[in-house]
N, C-alpha and C positions, 0 to 999 in steps of 0.2 A: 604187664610186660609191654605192651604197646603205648605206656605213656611212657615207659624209660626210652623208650625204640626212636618216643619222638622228643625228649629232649637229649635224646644223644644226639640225631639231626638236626636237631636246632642251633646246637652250640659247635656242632661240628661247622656249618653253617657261617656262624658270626665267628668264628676262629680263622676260617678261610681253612681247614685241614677235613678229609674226608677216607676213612679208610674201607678197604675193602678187605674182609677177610677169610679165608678157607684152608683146609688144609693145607700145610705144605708152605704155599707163599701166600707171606699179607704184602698187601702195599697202601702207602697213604701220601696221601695227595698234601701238602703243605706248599705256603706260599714262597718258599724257594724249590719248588721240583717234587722228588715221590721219593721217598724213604720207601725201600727192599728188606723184607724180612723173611727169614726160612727157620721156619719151626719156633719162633719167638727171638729170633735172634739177628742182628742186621748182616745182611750180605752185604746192600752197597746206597748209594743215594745219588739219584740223577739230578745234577743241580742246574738250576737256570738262572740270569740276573745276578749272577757273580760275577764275571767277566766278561768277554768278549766273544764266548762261545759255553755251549752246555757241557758239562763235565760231568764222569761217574768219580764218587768219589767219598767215603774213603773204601776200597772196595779189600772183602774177609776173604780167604783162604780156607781152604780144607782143614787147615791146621789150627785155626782160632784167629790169626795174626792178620795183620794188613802185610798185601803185598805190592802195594804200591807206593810210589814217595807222596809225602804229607805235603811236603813244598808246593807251592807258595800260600796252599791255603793253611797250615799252618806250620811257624819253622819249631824245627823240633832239634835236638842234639843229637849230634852223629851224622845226620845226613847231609847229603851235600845240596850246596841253597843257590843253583848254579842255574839257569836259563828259565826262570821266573814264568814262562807261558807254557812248560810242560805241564800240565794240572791232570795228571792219575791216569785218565781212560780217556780220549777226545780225537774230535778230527778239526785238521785247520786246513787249510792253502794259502798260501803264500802270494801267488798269482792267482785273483779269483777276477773277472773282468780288469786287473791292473790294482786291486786291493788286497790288500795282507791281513789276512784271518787266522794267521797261524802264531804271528806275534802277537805280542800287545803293548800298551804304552810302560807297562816295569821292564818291558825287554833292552830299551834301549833306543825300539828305533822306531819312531815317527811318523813316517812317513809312508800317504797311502795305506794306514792303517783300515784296516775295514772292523765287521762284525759277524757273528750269526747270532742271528736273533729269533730268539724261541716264540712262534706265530701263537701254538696250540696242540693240546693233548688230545689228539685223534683215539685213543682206548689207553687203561689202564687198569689191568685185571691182574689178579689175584689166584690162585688155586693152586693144582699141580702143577702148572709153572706158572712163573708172573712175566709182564707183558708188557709194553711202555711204546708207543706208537707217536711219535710229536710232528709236527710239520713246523721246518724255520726257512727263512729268509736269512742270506747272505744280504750285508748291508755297505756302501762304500760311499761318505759325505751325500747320507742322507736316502740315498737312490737301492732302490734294490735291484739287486746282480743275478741273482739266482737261489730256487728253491730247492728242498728236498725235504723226504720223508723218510723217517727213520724208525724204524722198531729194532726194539731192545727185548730180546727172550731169555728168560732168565732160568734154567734149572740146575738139579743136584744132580747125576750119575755116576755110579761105580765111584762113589767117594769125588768125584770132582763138580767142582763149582765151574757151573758151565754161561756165557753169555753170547747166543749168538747177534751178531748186529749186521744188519742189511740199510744200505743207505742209497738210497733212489734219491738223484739231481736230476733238475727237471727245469726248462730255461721258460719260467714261467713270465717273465719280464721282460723277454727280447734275448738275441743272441747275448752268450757270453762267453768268451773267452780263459779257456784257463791255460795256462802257460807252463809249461815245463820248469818245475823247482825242485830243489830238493827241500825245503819246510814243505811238505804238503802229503797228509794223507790219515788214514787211522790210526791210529798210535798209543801206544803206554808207554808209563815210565816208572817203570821197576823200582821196588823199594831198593836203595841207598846199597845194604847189606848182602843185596843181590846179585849188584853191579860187576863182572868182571874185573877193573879197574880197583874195585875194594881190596884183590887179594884175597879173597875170604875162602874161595872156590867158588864163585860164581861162573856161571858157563854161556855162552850164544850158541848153539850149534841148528843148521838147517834140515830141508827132507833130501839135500846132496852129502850130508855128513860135512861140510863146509863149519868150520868153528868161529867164533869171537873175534876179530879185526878184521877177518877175513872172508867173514858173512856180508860184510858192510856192499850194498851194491848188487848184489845177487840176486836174480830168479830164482824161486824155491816157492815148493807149494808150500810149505806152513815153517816155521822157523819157531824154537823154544827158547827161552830163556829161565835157567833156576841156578836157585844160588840159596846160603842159609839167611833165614829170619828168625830171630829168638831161637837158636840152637838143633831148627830142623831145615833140611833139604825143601825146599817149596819149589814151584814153579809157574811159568804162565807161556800157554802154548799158545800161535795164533796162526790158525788157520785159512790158507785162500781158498773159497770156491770153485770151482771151474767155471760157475756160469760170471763171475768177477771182472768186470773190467782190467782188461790186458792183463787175464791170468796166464801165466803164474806171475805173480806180481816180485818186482825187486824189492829190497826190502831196505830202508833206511834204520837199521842198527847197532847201536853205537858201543862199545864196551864200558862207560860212564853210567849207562842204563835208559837211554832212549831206545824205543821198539816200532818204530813204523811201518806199515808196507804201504810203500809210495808206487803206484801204477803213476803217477803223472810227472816224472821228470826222470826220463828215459836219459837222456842226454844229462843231464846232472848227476845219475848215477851211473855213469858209465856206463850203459845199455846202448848207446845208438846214437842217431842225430834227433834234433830236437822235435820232441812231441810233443808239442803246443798246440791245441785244437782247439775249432770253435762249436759251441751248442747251438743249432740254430735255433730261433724260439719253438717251443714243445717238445724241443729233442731232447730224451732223456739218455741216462746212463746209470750204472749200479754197485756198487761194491757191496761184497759178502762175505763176512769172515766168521767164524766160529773163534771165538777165546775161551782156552779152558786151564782153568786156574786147578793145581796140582799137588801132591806129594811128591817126593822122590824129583830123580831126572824124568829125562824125555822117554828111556827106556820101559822106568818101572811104571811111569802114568799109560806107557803104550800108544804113544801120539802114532806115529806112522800107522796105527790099525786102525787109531780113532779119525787120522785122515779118511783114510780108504771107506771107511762106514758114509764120512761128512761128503764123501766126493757123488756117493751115490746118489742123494737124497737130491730132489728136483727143486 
């Protein structure tokens, strides 16, 4: 047993891939990011050195299905092949010291383009739940803007596929400025079939009962979006923290299938005047969301309950 033990870490090794595994969730370490499994089967994969920013992606559903769009990492039929820097699960900003992390160069636009750039995997465990902790630098013609640290928790309850993600910014570099925009904040983008815009029955509705075109812009603690995928009702709920930077957060979503909560462009989403602020160096800040991937609507998954549980927890 112990000389299989050590040519599995040998070759795990020269592969550059290392897994970890226990009941529940496995996860493995590969040289694009860490493949998610639950119960032998893939949840989601955090990827790095694909773009201009790390992505989850392609992330499973309660139901077997992907509920997220495939685009741009792969074009597929039927969905729509439309704003090329949505990639699944991500966060960007638009204004990050005066560099665009929310674009990228297939977007169109050029200019002041920045990065984030994935430093290193702080933990990476496995078990009852799985776990993903990275630190990146913001990057803009070469210089770094600002840091953050991010974990990714990943579990199953009461049938939903749950991710909560907390992302600590930290002005590890010197002051940096972020600017009031509306590209900028946490974001998904809902598989294609989900979209309002499809027709299908896809739906937006918030925690004010506020629905689909009309969510666009709003304070709400957590906002749902479900619609069908392969012939069932699915959904993906996302939840703001209270302890969350300028919670309850407004929310950039869009009825084509973008899903944002944007805290930093107050004045861009019709909130106020412009909230453009600076970090002075070591001055940190936090976003904290719960996404909980679903059957049914917002009613039958019981978001507003599973808010109220999420709001409690420190």
């Amino acid at each position: 047993m112990k000389t299989w033990i050590r040519i599995y870490l040998s070759a795990a090794v020269l592969l550059g891939t290392l897994s970890v595994w226990a009941d529940g969730f496995a996860v493995e370490k590969t040289k694009t990011g860490v493949t998610v499994k639950y119960d032998g089967k893939l949840f989601t994969r955090y990827v790095i050195g694909q773009s201009n920013k790390p992505f989850l992606w392609p992330v499973i559903g309660p139901s077997g299905d992907e509920v997220t769009r495939a685009f741009p990492m792969e074009k597929r039929e039927g969905e729509r092949h439309d704003h090329p820097h949505h990639r699944s699960v991500w966060f960007g900003h638009q204004g990050t010291a005066g560099f665009d992390t929310w674009h990228e160069p297939a977007s169109g636009r050029r200019t002041n383009l920045g990065s984030t750039v994935h430093r290193e995997f702080v933990k990476v465990k496995g078990g009852d739940t799985a776990v993903i902790v990275t630190r990146n630098d913001y990057v803009g013609d070469g210089k770094k803007l600002l840091a953050d640290e991010r974990t990714h928790e990943f579990r199953v309850e009461n049938g939903h596929r749950i991710i909560d993600v907390t992302i600590k910014f930290t002005a590890e570099h010197g002051d940096c400025k972020l600017s009031d925009q509306k590209d900028s904040g946490f974001s998904v983008r809902v598989a294609t079939s989900m979209d309002v815009d499809s027709k299908k029955g896809g739906r937006v509705i918030n925690s004010n009962g506020i629905t689909d075109k009309a969510a666009w812009g709003k304070r709400a603690e957590w906002v749902d979006y479900h619609g069908p995928v392969n012939g069932k009702t699915v959904g993906v709920a996302i939840l703001n923290h209270p302890s969350s930077f300028r919670h309850p957060t407004p929310w950039h979503v869009r009825t084509y299938g973008l899903f944002t909560a944007n805290p930093f462009g107050l004045r861009s989403l019709g909130q106020g005047k412009d909230s453009s602020f600076t970090l002075k160096k070591g001055e940190s800040i936090t976003l904290r969301h719960r996404v909980i991937f679903h059957l049914g609507d917002e009613k039958a998954a019981k978001i507003a309950e599973a808010y109220k549980a999420y709001a409690l927890e420190k």
